[in-house]
LUMBAVO-134793 format. One record per residue: chain; x, y, z of N, C-alpha, C, O, CB in turn. Coordinates in steps of 0.2 Angstrom, whole numbers, plus 5000, padded with zeros to 4 digits. Glycine has a CB too. Layout:
chaine:n_x:n_y:n_z:ca_x:ca_y:ca_z:c_x:c_y:c_z:o_x:o_y:o_z:cb_x:cb_y:cb_z
A:X:Y:Z:X:Y:Z:X:Y:Z:X:Y:Z:X:Y:Z
...
***
This chain:
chaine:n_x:n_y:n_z:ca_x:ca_y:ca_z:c_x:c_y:c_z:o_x:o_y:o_z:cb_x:cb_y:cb_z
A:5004:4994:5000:5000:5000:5000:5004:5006:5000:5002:5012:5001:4995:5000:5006
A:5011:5005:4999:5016:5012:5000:5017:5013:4994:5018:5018:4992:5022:5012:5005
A:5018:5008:4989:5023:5012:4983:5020:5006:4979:5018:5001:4981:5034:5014:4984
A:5021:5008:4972:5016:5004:4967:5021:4997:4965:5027:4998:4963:5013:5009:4959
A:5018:4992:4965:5023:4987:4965:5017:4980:4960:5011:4979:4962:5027:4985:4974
A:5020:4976:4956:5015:4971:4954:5015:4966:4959:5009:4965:4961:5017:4967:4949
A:5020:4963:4963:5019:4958:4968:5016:4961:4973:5018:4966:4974:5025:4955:4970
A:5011:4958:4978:5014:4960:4982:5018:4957:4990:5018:4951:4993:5009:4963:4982
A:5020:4962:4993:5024:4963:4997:5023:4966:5004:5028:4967:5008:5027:4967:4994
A:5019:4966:5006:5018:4970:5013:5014:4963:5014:5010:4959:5011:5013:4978:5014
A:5018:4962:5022:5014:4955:5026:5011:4956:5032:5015:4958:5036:5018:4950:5028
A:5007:4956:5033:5004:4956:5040:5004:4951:5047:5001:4946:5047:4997:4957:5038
A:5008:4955:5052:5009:4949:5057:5001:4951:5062:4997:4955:5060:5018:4950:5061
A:5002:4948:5068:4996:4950:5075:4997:4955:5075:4994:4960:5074:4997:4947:5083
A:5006:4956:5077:5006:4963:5080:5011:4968:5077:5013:4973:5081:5008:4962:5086
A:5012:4969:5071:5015:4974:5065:5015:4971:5060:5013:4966:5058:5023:4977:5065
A:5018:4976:5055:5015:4974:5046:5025:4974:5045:5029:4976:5049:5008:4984:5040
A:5025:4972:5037:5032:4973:5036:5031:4973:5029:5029:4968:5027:5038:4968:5040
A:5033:4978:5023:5032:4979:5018:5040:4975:5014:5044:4980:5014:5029:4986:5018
A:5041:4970:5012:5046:4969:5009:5049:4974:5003:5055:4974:5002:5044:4964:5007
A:5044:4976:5000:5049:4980:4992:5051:4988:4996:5053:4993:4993:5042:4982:4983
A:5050:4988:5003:5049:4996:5003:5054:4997:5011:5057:5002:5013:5039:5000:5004
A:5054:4989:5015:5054:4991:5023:5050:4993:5027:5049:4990:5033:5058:4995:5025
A:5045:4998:5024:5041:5001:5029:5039:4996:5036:5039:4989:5035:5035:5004:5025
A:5037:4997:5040:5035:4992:5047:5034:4995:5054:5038:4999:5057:5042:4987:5048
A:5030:4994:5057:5026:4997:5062:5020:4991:5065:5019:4985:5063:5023:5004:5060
A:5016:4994:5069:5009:4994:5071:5004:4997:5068:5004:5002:5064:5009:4995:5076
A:4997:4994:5072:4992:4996:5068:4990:5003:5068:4986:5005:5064:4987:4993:5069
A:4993:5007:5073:4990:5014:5071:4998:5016:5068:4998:5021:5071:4987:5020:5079
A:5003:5015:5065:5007:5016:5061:5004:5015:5056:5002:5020:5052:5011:5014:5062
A:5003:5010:5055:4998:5006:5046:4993:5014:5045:4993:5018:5041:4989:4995:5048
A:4991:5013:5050:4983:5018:5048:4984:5024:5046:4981:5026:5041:4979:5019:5055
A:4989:5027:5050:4994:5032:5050:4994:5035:5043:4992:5040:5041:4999:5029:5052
A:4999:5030:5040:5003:5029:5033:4996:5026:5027:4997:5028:5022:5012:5022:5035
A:4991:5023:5028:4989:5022:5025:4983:5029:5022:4981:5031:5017:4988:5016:5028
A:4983:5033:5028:4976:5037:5029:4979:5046:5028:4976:5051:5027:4972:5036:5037
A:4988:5045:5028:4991:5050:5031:4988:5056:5036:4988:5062:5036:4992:5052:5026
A:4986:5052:5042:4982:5054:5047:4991:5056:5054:4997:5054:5054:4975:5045:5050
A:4988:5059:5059:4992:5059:5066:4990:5054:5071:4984:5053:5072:4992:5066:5070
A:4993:5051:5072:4994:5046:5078:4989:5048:5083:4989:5043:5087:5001:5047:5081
A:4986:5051:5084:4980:5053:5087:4973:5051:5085:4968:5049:5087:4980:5059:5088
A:4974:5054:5077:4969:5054:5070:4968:5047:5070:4962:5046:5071:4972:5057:5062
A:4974:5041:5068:4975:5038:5069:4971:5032:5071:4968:5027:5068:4978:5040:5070
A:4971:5034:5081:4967:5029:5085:4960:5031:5086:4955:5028:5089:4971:5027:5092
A:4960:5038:5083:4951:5039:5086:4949:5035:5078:4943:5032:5078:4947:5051:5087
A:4952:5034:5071:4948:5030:5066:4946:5023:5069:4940:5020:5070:4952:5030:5059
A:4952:5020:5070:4952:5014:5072:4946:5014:5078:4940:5011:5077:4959:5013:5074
A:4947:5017:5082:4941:5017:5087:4936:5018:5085:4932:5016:5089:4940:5020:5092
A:4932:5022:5079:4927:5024:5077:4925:5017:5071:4920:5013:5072:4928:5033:5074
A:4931:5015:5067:4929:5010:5061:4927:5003:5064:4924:4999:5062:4935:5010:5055
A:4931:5001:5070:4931:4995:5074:4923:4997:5081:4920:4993:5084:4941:4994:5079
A:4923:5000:5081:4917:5002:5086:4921:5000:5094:4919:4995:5097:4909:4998:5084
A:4926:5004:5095:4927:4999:5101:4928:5003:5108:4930:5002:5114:4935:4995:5100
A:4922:5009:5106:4922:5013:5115:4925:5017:5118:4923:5021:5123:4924:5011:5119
A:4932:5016:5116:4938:5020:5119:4935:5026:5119:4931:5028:5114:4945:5021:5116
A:4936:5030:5125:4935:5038:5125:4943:5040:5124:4948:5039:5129:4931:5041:5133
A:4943:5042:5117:4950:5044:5113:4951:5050:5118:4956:5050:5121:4950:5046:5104
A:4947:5058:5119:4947:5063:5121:4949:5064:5129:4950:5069:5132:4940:5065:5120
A:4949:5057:5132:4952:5062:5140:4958:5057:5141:4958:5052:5139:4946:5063:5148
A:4962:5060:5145:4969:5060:5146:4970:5051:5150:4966:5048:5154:4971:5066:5152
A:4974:5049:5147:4977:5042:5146:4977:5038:5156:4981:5042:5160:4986:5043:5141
A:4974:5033:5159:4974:5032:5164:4979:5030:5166:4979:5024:5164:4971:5029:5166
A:4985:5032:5170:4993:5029:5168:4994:5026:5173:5000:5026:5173:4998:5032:5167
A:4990:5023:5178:4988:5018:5183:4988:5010:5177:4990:5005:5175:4979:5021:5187
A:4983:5013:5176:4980:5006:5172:4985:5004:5167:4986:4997:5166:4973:5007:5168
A:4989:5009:5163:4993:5009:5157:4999:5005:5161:5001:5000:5159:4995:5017:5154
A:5000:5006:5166:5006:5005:5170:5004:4996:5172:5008:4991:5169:5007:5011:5179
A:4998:4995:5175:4997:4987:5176:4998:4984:5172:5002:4979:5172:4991:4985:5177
A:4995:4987:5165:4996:4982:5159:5002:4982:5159:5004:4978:5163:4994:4982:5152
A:5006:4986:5156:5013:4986:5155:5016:4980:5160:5018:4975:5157:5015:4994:5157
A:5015:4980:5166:5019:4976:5169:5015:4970:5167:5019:4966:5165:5020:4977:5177
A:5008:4968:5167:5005:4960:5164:5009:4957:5159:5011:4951:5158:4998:4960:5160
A:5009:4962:5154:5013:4961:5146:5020:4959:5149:5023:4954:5147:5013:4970:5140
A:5024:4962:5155:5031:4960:5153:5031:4955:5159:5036:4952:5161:5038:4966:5151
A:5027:4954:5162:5025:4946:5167:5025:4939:5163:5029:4934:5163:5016:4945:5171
A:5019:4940:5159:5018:4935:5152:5024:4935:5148:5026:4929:5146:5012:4937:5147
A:5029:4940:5147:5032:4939:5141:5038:4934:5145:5041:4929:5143:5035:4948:5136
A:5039:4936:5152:5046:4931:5155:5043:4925:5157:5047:4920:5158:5050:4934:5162
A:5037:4924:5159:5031:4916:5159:5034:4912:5152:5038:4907:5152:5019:4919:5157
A:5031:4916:5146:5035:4914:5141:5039:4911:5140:5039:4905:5138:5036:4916:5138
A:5046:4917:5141:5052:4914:5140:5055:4908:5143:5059:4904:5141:5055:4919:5141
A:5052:4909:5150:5056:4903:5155:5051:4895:5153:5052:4889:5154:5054:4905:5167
A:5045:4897:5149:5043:4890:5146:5046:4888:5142:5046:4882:5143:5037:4890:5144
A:5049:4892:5136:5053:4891:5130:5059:4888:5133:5062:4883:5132:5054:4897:5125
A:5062:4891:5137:5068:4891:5141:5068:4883:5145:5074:4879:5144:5069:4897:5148
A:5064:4880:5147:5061:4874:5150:5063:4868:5144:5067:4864:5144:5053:4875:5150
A:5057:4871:5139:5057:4866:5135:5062:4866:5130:5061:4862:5125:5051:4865:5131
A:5066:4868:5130:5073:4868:5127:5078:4865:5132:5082:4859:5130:5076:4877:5125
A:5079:4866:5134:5081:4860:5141:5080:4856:5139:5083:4853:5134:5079:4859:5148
A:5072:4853:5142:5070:4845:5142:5073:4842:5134:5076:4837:5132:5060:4844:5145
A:5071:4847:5130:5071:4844:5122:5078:4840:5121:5079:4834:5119:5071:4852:5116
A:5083:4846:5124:5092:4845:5123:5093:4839:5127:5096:4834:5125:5098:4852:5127
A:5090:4838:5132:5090:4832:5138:5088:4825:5133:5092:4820:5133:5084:4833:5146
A:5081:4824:5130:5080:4819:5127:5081:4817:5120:5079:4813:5116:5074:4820:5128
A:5085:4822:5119:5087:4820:5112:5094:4816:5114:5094:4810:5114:5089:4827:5106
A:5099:4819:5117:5104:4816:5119:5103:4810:5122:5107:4806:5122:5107:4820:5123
A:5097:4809:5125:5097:4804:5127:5095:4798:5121:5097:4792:5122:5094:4804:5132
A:5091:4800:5117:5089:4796:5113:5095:4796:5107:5094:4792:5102:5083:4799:5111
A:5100:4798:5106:5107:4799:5104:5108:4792:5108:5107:4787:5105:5112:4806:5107
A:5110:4793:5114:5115:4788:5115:5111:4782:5116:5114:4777:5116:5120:4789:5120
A:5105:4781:5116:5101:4775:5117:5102:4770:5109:5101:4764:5108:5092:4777:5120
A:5103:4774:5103:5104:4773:5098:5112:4770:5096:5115:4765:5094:5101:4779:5095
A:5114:4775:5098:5122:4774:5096:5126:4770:5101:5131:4767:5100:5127:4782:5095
A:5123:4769:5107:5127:4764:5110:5122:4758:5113:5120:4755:5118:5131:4770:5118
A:5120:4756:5108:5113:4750:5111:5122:4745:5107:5126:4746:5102:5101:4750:5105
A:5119:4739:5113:5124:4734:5109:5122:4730:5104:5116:4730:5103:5127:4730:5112
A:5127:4726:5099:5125:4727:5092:5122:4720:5094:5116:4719:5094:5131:4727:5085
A:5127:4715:5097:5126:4708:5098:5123:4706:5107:5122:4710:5111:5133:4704:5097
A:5120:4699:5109:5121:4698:5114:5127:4699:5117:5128:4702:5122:5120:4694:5115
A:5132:4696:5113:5142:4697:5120:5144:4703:5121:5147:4704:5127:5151:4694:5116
A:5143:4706:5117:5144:4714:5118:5144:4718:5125:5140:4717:5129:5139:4718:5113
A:5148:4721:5125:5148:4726:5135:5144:4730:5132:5144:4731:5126:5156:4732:5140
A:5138:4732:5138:5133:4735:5136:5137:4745:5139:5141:4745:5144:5126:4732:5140
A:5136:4750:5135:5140:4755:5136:5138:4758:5143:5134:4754:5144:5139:4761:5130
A:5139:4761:5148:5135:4763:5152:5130:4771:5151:5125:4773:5154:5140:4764:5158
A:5133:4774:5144:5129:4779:5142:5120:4776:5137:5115:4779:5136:5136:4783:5136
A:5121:4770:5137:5116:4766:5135:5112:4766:5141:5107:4768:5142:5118:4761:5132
A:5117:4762:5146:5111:4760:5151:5109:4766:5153:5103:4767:5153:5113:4756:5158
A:5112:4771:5155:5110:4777:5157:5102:4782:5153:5097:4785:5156:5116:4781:5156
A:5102:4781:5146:5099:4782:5141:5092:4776:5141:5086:4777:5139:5105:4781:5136
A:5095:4772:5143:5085:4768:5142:5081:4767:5151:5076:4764:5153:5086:4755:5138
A:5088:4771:5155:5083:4771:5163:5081:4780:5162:5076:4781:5167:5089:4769:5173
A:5083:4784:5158:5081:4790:5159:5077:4795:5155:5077:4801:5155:5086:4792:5160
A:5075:4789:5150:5074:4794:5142:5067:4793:5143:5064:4799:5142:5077:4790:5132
A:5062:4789:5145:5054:4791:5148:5054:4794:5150:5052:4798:5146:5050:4789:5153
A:5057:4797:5156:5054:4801:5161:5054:4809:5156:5049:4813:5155:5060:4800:5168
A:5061:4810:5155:5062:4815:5150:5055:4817:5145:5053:4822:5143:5068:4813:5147
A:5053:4810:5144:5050:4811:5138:5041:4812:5142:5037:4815:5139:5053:4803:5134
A:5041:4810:5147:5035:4811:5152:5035:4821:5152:5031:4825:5149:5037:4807:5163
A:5042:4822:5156:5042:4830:5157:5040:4834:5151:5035:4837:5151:5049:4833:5158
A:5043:4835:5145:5043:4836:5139:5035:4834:5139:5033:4839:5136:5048:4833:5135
A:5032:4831:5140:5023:4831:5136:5020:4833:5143:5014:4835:5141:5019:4821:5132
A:5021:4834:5151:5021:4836:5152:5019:4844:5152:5014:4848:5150:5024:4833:5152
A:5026:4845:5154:5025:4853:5150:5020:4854:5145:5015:4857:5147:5032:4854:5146
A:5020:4853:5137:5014:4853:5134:5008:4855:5135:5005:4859:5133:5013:4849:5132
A:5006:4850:5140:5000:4848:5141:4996:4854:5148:4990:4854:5148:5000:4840:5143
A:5000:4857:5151:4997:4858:5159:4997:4865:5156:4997:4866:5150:5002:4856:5169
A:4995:4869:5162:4993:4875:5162:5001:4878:5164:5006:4876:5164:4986:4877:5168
A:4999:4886:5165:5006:4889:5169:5008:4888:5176:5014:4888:5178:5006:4896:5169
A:5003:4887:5179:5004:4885:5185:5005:4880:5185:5009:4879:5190:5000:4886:5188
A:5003:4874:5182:5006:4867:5184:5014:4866:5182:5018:4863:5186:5002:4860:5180
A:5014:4870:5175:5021:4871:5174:5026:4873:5176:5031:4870:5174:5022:4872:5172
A:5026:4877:5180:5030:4881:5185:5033:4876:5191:5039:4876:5194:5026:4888:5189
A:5026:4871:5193:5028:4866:5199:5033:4862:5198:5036:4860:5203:5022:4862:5199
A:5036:4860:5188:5040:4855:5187:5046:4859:5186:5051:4856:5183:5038:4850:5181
A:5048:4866:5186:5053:4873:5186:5058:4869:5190:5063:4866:5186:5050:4882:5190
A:5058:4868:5196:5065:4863:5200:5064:4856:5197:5070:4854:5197:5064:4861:5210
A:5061:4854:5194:5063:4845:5192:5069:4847:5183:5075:4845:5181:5051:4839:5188
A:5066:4853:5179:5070:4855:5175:5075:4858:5178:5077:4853:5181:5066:4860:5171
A:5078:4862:5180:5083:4864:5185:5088:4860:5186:5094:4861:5185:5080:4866:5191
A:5085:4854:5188:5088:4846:5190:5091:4845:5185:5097:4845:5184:5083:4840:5193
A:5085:4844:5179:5087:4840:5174:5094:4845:5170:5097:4842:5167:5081:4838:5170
A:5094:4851:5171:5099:4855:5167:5104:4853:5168:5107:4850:5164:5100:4861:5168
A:5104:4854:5176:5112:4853:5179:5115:4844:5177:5121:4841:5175:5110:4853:5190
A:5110:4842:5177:5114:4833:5175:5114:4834:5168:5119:4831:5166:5108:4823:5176
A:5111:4837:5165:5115:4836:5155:5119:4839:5155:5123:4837:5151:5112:4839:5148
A:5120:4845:5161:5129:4848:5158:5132:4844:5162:5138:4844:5160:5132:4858:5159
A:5132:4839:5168:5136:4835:5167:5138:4828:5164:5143:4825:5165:5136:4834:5171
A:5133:4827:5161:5133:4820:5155:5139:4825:5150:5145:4823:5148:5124:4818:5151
A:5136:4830:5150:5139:4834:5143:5147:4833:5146:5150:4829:5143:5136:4843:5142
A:5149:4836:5151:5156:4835:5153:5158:4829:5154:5162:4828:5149:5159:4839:5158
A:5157:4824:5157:5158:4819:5157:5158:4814:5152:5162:4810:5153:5156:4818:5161
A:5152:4813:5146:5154:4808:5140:5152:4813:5135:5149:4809:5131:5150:4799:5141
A:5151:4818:5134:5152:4823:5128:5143:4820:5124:5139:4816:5126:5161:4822:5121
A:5145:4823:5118:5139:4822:5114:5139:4817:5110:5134:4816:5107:5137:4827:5111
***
């Protein structure tokens, strides 16, 4: 919508736009902005008027309430992170393990069995419980298994030093 082009090029994410042939990129009262060549004010009273959504645009912003959210948004955004943080763990923990349950399974009966094996087929459930786990519960149930992850970190960076990858 910025500059005439056959393809098009501007993508729309939830939460900003990003126009490939041009860069342009913001949010939706940017978009609106640049689409309407309105002010940032002009802006959110269309949006509020074309979406029907209530806001009283005209009196001064509650910065109480602005301030709660503000802190919800960056509560959730580290809720987030330590979930992704979680399951990158457990993920690194059960692959490795599924690594060595593969590469050190013995070929024959005579064969020594490795101890990275035996280690690997008494520990690769459970891992594999946490991991679906995780998936499945809420945030609060998840947070409950936050020390069992924790646990499990500390023993892969010791597997890690001790018989590598």
């Amino acid at each position: 919508p910025f500059h005439r082009e056959r393809n098009p090029s501007c993508k729309l994410y939830t939460d900003h736009y990003y126009c490939f042939g041009c860069q342009a990129h913001g949010d939706v009262i940017r978009l609106v902005q640049e689409l309407f060549r309105l002010t940032p004010i002009e802006a959110v009273k269309q949006i509020n008027s074309d979406f029907g959504l209530g806001l009283d645009v005209d009196k001064p912003p509650d910065m109480e309430k602005i301030n709660i959210r503000r802190q919800e948004i960056a509560r959730q955004k580290a809720e987030q992170t330590n979930m992704e943080r979680m399951y990158d763990i457990l993920l690194r923990y059960y692959t490795l393990l599924d690594r060595y349950k593969m590469q050190y399974a013995p070929k024959a009966p005579t064969d020594d069995i490795d101890r990275r094996y035996v280690y690997a087929v008494h520990h690769i459930e459970y891992a594999w419980y946490l991991l679906e786990t995780l998936n499945r519960t809420d945030a609060a149930e998840q947070i409950e298994i936050k020390t069992e992850v924790d646990r499990i970190e500390r023993e892969y960076k010791r597997i890690l030093d001790e018989w590598g990858e």
